[in-house]
C-alpha positions in Angstrom: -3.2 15.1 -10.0 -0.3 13.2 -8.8 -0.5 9.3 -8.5 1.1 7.3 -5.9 2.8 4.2 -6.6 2.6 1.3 -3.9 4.7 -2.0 -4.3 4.3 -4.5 -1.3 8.0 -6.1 0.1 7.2 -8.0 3.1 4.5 -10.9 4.2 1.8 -9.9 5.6 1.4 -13.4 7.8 3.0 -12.4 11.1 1.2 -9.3 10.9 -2.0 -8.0 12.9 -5.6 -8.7 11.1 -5.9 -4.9 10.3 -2.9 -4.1 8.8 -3.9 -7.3 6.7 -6.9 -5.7 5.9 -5.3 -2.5 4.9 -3.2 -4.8 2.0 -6.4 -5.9 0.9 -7.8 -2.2 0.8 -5.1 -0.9 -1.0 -5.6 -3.7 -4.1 -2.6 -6.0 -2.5 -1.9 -9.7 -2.6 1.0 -10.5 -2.6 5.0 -9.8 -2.7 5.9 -7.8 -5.6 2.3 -6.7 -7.0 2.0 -2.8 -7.6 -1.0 -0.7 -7.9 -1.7 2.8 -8.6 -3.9 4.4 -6.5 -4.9 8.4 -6.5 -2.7 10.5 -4.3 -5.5 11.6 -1.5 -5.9 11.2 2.3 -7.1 7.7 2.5 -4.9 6.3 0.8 -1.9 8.2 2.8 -3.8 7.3 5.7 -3.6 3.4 4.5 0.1 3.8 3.5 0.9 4.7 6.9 -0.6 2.1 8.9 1.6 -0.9 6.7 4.8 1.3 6.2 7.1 -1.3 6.8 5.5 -3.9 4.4 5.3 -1.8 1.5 7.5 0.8 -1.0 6.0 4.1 -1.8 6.7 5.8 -4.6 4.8 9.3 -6.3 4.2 9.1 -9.9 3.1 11.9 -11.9 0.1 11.9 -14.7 
């Protein structure tokens, strides 16, 4: 199963509680840190709701 690959870019302390949250969901603290997370609908579903503070990348296993 394919793997996806999420590297946060951008603060998060302008942004909106939620899409805070959503950092903190997806295993996110700061600029820089990466995690690995399983390539399903939840975490799509997280990805798109902080787009623009974080690079996306698939990684196959």
């Amino acid at each position: 199963m394919s793997k996806l690959k999420v590297t946060q870019i951008k603060s998060k302390i302008s942004e909106k509680p939620n899409q805070r949250e959503t950092l903190r969901s997806l295993g996110l603290k700061r600029i820089g840190h990466t995690v690995v997370r399983e390539d399903d609908a939840q975490t799509r579903g997280y990805v798109n709701v902080v787009r623009h503070l974080v690079r996306v990348e698939e990684v196959d296993e």
